[in-house]
C-alpha positions as CSV (number, residue, x, y, z in Angstrom):
1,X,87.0,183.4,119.1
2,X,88.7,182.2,116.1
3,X,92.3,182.4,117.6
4,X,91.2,180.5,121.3
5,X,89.7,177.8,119.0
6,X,93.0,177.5,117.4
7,X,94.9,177.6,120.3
8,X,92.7,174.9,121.8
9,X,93.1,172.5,119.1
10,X,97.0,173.3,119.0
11,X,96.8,172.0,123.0
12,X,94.9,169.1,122.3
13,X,97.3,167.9,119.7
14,X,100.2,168.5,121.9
15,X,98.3,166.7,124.8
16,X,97.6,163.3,121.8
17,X,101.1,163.2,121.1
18,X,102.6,163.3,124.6
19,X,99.6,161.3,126.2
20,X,101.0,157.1,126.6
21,X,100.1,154.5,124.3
22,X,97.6,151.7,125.4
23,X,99.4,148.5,125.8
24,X,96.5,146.7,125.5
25,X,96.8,143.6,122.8
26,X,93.6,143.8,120.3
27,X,91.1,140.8,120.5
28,X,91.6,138.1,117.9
29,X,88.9,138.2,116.0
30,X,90.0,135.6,113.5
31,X,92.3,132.3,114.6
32,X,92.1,130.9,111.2
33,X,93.4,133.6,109.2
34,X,96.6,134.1,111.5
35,X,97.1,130.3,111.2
36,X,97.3,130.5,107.5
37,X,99.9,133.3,108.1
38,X,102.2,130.8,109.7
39,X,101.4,128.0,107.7
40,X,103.7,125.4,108.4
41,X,105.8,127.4,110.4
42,X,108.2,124.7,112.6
43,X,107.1,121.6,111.1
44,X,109.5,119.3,109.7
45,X,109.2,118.3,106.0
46,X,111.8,115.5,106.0
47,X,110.5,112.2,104.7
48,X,112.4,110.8,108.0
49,X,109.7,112.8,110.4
50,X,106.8,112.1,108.0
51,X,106.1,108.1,107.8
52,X,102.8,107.3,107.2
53,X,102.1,104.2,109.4
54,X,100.4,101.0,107.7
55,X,97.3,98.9,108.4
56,X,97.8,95.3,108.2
57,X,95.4,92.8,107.8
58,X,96.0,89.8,110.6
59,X,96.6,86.5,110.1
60,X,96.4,83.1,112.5
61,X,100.2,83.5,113.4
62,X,100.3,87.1,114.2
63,X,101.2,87.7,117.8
64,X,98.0,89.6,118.2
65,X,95.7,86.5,117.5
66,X,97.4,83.8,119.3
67,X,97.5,85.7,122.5
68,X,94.0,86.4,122.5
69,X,93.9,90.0,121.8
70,X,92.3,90.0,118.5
71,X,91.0,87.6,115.7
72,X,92.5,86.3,112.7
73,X,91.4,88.3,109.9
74,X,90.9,91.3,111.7
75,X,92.9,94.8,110.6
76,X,95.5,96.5,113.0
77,X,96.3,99.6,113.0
78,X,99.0,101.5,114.8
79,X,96.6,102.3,117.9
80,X,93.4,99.9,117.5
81,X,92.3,96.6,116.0
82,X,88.9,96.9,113.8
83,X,87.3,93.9,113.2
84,X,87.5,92.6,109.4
85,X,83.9,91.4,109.3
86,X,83.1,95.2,110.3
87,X,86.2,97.0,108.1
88,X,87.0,100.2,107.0
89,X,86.7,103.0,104.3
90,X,90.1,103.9,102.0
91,X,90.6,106.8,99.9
92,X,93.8,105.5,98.0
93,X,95.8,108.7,97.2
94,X,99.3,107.1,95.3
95,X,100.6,104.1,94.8
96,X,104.4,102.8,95.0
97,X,106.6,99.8,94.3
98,X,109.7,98.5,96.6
99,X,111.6,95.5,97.3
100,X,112.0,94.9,101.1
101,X,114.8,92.8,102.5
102,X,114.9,91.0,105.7
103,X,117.2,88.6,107.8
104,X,115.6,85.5,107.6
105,X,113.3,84.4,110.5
106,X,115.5,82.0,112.0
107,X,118.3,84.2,112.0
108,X,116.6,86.8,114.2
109,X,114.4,87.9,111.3
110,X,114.6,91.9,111.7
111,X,114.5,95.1,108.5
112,X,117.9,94.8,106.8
113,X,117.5,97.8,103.5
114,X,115.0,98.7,100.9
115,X,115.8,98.3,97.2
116,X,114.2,99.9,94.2
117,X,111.6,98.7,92.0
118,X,112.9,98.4,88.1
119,X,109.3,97.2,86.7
120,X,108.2,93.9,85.8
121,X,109.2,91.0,83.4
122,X,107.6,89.7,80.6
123,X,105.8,86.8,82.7
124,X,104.4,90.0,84.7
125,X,106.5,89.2,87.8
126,X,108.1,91.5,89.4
127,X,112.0,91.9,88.5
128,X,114.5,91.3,91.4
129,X,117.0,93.2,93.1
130,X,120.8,92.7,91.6
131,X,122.2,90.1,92.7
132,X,118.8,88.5,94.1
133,X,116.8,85.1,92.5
134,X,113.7,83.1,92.7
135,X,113.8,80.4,95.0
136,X,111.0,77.8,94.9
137,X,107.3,77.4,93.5
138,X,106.0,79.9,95.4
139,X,107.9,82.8,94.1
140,X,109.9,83.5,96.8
141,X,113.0,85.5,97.0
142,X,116.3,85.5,97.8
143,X,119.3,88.2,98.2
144,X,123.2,87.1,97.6
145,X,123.1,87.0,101.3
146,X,120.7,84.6,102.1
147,X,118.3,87.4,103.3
148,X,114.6,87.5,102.0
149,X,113.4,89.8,99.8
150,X,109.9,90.8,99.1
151,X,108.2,92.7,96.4
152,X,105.6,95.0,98.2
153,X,103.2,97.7,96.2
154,X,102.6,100.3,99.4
155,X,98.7,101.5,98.5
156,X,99.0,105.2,100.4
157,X,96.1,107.2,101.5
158,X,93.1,108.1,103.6
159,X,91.4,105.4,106.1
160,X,88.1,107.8,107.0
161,X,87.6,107.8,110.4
162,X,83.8,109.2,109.9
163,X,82.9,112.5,108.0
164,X,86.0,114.8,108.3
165,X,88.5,112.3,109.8
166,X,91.0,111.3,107.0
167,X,94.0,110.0,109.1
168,X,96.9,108.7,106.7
169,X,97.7,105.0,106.6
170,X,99.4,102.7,103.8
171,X,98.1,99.5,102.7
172,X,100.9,97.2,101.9
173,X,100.6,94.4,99.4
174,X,103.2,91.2,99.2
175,X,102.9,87.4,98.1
176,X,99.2,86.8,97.5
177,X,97.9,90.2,98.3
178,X,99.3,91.1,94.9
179,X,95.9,89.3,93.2
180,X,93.9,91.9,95.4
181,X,96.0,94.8,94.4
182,X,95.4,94.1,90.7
183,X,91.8,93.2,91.3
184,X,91.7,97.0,92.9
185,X,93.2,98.7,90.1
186,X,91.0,97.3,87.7
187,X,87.8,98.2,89.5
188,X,89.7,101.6,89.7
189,X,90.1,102.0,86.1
190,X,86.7,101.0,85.2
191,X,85.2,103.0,88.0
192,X,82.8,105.7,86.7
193,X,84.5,106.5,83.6
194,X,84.2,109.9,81.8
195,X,82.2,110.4,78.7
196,X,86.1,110.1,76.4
197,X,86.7,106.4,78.0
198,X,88.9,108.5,80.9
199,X,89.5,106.9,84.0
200,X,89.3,109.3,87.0
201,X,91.8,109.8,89.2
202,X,93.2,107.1,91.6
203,X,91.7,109.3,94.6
204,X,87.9,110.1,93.2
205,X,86.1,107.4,94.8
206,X,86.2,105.6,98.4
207,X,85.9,102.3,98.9
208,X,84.3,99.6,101.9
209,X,87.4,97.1,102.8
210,X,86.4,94.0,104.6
211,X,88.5,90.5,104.9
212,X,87.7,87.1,103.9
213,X,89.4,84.0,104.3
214,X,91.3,81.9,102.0
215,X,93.9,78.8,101.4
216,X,96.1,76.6,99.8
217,X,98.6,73.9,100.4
218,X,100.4,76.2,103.0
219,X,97.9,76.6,105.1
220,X,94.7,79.3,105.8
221,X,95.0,83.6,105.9
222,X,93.4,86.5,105.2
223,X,92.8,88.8,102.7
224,X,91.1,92.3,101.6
225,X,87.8,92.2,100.0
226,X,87.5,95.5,98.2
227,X,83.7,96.8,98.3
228,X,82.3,98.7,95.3
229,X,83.7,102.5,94.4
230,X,81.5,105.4,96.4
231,X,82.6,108.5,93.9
232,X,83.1,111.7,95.7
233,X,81.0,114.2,95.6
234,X,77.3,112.0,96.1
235,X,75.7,111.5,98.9
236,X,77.2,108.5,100.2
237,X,80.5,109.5,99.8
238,X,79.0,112.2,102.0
239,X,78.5,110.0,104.2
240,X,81.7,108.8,104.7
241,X,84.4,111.4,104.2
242,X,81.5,114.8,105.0
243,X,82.8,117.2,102.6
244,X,83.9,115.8,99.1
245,X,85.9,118.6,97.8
246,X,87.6,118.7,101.5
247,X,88.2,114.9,100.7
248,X,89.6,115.6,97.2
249,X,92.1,118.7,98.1
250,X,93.1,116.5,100.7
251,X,94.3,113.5,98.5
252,X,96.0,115.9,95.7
253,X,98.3,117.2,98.9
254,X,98.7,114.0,100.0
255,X,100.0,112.3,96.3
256,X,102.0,115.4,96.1
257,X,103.5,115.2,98.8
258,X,104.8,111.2,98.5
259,X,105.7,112.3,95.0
260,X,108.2,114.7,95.8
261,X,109.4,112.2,98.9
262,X,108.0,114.5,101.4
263,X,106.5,111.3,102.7
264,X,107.4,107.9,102.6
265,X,105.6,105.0,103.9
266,X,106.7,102.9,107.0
267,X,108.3,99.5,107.2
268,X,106.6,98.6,110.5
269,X,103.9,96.5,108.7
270,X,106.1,94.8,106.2
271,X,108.6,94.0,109.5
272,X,105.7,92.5,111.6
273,X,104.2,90.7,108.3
274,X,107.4,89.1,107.9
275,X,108.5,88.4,111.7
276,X,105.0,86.2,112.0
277,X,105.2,84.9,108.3
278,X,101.8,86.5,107.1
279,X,101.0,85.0,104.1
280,X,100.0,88.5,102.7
């Protein structure tokens, strides 16, 4: 009995080793985990494919408001308008400097090149391109060419879309808008300070943007009113961004990436602010 139960099992293996394999593919059981397999796989990295578009507030002149479509004051975004008496929530995430040059509007107006920013003066005003100068009272600009040329600080980051919608946008700031930045940054530096006199970092609170309305002797625009810092991690941060460390791994990615020039931020607000002669 001991040898035909050999010989049996002998068979069988013979039978397991010639029988076909299924070709049947296993269930995926977990999407997620194969996705962080191929992380990244096939999308570009090239600061060329990766401009982050801008949100500009609009002013009387914008083509926007005298047609009709939307109201002075209001913020446009690349796909929507939202009204500025309603506004929007910003997670800043970095911050950059650049010198924009354009043809002049009654040449066509129209992008022309970007310049780097060397720091300021010690008035506090921004330093010039070579072979740019100061023309007039109100600080304009000018390049050897006759082109303008404009000083903007490019505020990058999250605009939360509700809880768990960040979608990357850049705030620009040029001519007046420049008091707002600096407004901003203080409120960020005095924001919930640590126990040493530390500030905390640029992306740990939200913030409620709105517009308001201003003048002088050139006429009326519009410009951000920055509400009060909502610090990740409490409840009404909650509220607006859903889960705070989500939030906060999201911003350290994002400041990363504009560091190392992954991402840069798009022109297209700075053109159309300068086509319609926004006073921002």
């Amino acid at each position: 009995m001991a040898k035909r139960a050999t010989a049996l099992s002998e068979e069988e293996s013979v039978n397991e080793v010639t029988r076909p394999h299924s070709t049947e593919v296993a269930p995926v059981t977990d999407i997620e985990a194969i996705m962080r397999e191929h992380a990244g796989e096939g999308v570009s990295t090239d600061a060329s494919d990766n401009l982050v578009p801008g949100i500009r507030v609009l002013q009387p002149l914008s083509p926007a408001v005298t047609s009709g479509r939307a109201a002075a004051g209001d913020f446009a975004l690349a796909d929507r308008v939202i009204k500025g008496t309603e506004g929007l929530w910003f997670q800043v995430c970095w911050q950059d400097n650049i010198w924009l040059e354009f043809n002049p509007r009654e040449r066509g107006g129209g992008y022309v090149a970007a310049h780097p920013f060397s720091g300021y003066d010690q008035s506090g005003d921004a330093v010039p391109p070579p072979g740019s100068r100061r023309s007039g009272q109100y600080g304009h600009v000018m390049a050897a060419s006759g082109n303008d040329v404009a000083h903007y600080a490019q505020w990058s980051g999250f605009m939360w879309d509700g809880p768990g919608r960040g979608l990357e946008h850049v705030i620009n700031f040029a001519k007046s808008g420049h008091t707002t930045r600096r407004k901003w940054n203080t409120k960020m530096l005095q924001a919930n300070r640590y126990p040493d006199g530390r500030s905390r970092p640029i992306f740990g609170h939200v913030y409620h943007l709105t517009t308001y309305q201003t003048r002088n002797s050139k006429g009326t625009w519009y410009l951000v009113d920055v509400g009060p810092p909502v610090m990740l991690g409490t409840p009404e941060a909650a509220n607006v961004v859903g889960d705070s460390l989500l939030a906060l791994q999201m911003a350290i990615e994002m400041r990363r990436a504009f560091e190392c020039k992954e991402k840069v931020a798009s022109v297209d607000v700075a053109q159309a602010d300068a086509d319609d002669d926004d006073a921002m």
